[in-house]
N, C-alpha and C positions, 0 to 999 in steps of 0.2 A: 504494500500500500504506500500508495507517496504522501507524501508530508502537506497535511493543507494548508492552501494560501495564506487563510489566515493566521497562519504559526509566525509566528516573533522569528526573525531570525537570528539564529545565535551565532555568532563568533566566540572564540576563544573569550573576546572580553564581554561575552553576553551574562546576562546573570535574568533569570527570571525573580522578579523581587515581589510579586504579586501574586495573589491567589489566582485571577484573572489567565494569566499565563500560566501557570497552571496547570489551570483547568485545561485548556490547551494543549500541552503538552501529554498530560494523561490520557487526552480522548485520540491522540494520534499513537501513543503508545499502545491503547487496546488493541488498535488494525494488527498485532504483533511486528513491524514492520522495525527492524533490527534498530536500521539507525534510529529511528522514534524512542524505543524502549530506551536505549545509551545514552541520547539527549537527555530525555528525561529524567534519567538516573543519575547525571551530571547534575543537572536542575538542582535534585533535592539534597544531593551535597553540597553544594552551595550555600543551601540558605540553612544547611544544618551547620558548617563551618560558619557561616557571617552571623547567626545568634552565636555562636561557641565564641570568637571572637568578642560580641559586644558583652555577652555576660563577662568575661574577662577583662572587657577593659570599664565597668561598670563597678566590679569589682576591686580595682586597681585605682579607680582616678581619684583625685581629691576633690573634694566640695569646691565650688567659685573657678577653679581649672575648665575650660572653654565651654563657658554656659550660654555662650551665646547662640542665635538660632543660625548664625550663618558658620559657625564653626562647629556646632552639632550636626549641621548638614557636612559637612565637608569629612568631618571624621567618621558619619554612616557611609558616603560613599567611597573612604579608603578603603573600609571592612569589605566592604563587597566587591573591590578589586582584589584584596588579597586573599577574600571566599573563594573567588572565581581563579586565582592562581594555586591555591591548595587544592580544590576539585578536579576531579576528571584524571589523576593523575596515576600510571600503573599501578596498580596490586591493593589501590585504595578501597574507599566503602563506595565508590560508584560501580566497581566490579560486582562489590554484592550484591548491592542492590538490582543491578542488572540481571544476575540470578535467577533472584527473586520474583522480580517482574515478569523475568521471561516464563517463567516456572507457571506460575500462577494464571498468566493468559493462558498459556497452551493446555492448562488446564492439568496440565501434571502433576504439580506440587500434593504432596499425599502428608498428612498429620502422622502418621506413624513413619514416615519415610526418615533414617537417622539424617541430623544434622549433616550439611555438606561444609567442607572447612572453609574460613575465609579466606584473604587474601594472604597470601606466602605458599597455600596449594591450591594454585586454580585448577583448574580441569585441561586438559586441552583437547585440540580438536577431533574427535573419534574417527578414526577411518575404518576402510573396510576391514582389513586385519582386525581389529580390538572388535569390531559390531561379528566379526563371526566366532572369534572366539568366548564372547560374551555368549551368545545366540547359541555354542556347543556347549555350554560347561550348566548355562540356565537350571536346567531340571534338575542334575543331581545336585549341584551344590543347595538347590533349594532344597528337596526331598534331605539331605543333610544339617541344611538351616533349622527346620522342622523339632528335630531331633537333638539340637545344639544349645537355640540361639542365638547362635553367631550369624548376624544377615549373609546373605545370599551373594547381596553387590562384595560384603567386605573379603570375601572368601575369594569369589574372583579376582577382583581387585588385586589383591596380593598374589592369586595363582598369574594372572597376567604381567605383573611388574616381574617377578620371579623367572618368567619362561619366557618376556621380551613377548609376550600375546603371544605365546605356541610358537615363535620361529626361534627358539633355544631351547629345547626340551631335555632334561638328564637324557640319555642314551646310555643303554646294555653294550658291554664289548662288542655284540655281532650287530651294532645296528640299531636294534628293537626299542619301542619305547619303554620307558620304566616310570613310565605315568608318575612321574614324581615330580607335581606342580608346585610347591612349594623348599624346593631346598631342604630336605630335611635329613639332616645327616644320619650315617646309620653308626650309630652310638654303641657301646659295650654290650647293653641291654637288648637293642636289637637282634630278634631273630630270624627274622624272615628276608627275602633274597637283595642282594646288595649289585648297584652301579656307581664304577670307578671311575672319573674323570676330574681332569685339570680343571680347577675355578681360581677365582679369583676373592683373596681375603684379605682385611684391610687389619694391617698393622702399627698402630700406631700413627694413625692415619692415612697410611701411605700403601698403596694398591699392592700383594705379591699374589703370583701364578705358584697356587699347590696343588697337591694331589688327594682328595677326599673321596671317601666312601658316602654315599646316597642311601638311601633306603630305594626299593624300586616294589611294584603293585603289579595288580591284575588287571585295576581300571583303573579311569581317572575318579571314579564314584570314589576308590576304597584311600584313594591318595585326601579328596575331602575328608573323610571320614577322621582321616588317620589325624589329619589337622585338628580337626574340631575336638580330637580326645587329648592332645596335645595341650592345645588351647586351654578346655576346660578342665584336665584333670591337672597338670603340672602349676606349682603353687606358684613360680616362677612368670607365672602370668596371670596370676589373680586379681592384680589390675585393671590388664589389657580388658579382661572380661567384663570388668565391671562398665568398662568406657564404649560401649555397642552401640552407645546412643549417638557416638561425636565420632564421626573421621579422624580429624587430628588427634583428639584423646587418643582414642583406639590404637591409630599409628603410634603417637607418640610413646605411649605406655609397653607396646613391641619394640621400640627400641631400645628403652630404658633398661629391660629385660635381658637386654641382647639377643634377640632373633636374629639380628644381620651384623656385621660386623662394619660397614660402610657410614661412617658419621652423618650422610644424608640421608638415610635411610625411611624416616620418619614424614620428610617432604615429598620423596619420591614416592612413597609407597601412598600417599595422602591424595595427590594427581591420582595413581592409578586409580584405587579408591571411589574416587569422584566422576572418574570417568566412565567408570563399570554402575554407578547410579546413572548416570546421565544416559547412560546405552539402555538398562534393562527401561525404563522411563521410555522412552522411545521405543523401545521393541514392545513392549508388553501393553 
C-alpha cells in the first residue's frame, strides 16, 4: 500500500509532534505497508525520547532559569531535534517497536507466544534454507515440546544455529547422518553409538580445531528428545528452564551454564531463536 497524500512528510528532521499526525501515520501503518509501519515506529520514539528529554530537563532546571515564553519555545524545539537524532537509530526501540507493529497487523502476534529479544538479537532475514529446515524439524520437536516444555521454536532455534540450518550436520565415519542437532558431546556416561569429528572450541577466547566424540541417534525425533532430558533433568540448567518464557533469558542462562564454549554464544543463538518464531508464525 502507498503512503497517503495526506501523510506529513518526514525527513530525517521530521518529528510528528501531534496526535493529528499521528493518527496518520497509524492508519497508513494498518495497510501493513513496511515502510508505513518503520515510519511510524520512528514517530513514537521520538516523542517517547522528547518527553524523556523534557522530564529531564524539568527535572534539572532551576526556578526563574528561561521562563520566558520565547525561550520555553526555543528549548521545546531543541528537544525534538535531539528526539528526532536519538530515534530511528540501529538496534534501538524503533526496531521493536517495529516488531511489534508488524506482529500485530499481520495478525500473528499470539499471548502465549515466549517473549522475542530486543535489540542486541534481532532476527534476520529467513530464507529458504532456515523456512525448510524449520518446516522438517516442526512436528517432532513439537510432539517433544508436548512432553518437555521447552517450546518448539526454542528447540529449533538452537538445532539450526548448531547445524548452520542442516548444511553442517555431525557425520558417522562412513558418511551417515548421526542426527545429532545439537552438539552434544558423548561424555563418560554415555552409552549409546558415538560420531568422531574435528570442531571447533573456544579457549580462552580464542577459536582451536579439536577432535571430539558426538553422541549420534536413530532420528532427528530421539536427538530432540535427548535434548529436552538434558535440559530438564541436569541441575546445571535449572535456570535455563526456568527462563522458557524470554529468548534472551533462555539463551543467556545456556551460556552461563556453559552449553557452548564460544563467548557469543548467547547473541547468536538468540537471532537463531527469533528467527525459528518468526518462520513457525508464518508457516503455521
Amino acid at each position: 500500500m502507498a503512503l497517503p497524500t495526506s501523510m506529513p512528510t518526514m525527513s530525517s528532521q521530521g518529528l510528528a509532534a501531534d496526535a493529528r499526525s499521528l493518527d496518520v501515520l497509524k492508519l497508513a501503518a494498518s495497510g501493513s505497508d513496511p515502510k508505513a509501519v518503520k515510519e511510524a515506529a520512528r514517530q513514537f520514539e521520538s516523542l517517547f525520547m522528547r518527553e524523556l528529554i523534557k522530564s529531564m530537563r524539568e527535572a534539572t532546571a532551576k526556578s526563574g532559569l528561561m521562563d520566558s515564553d520565547g525561550e520555553k519555545l526555543g528549548t521545546d524545539l531543541l528537544d525534538q531535534q535531539f528526539a528526532v537524532q536519538l530515534s530511528g537509530m540501529p538496534g534501538g526501540l524503533s526496531e521493536a517497536i517495529t516488531r511489534q507493529l508488524t506482529q500485530q497487523m499481520t495478525g500473528n502476534a499470539r499471548s502465549a507466544t515466549p517473549t522475542v529479544s530486543l535489540p542486541g538479537a534481532s532476527v534476520s532475514n529467513p530464507g529458504a534454507t532456515q523456512g525448510g529446515f524449520v518446516a522438517r524439524h516442526s512436528a517432532a520437536a513439537e510432539r517433544v515440546a508436548q512432553a518437555s516444555g521447552i517450546p518448539s521454536a526454542f528447540m529449533i532455534g538452537q538445532a539450526g544455529h548448531e547445524t548452520g540450518w542442516g548444511r553442517s550436520e555431525i557425520r558417522n565415519a562412513d558418511g551417515s547422518n548421526s542426527f545429532n542437532l545439537f552438539g552434544i558431546k558423548a561424555t563418560a556416561g554415555w552409552t549409546g553409538k558415538v560420531a568422531e569429528i574435528t570442531t571447533t572450541e573456544y579457549v580462552d577466547g580464542a577459536p582451536r580445531k579439536v577432535t571430539a566424540k558426538f553422541r549420534a541417534y536413530d532420528s532427528f525425533e530421539e536427538s530432540f528428545r535427548d535434548y529436552a532430558k538434558l535440559i530438564g533433568e541436569s541441575p546445571r540448567y535449572a535456570q535455563a528452564r526456568a527462563q522458557t518464557g524470554s529468548v534472551a533469558a533462555y539463551a543467556s542462562e545456556l551460556q552461563r551454564a556453559g552449553y557452548a564454549t564460544d563467548p557469543a554464544y548467547a547473541a547468536k543463538l538468540s537471532r537463531a531463536i527469533n528467527t525459528s518464531l518468526q518462520l513457525q508464525r508464518s508457516q503455521g
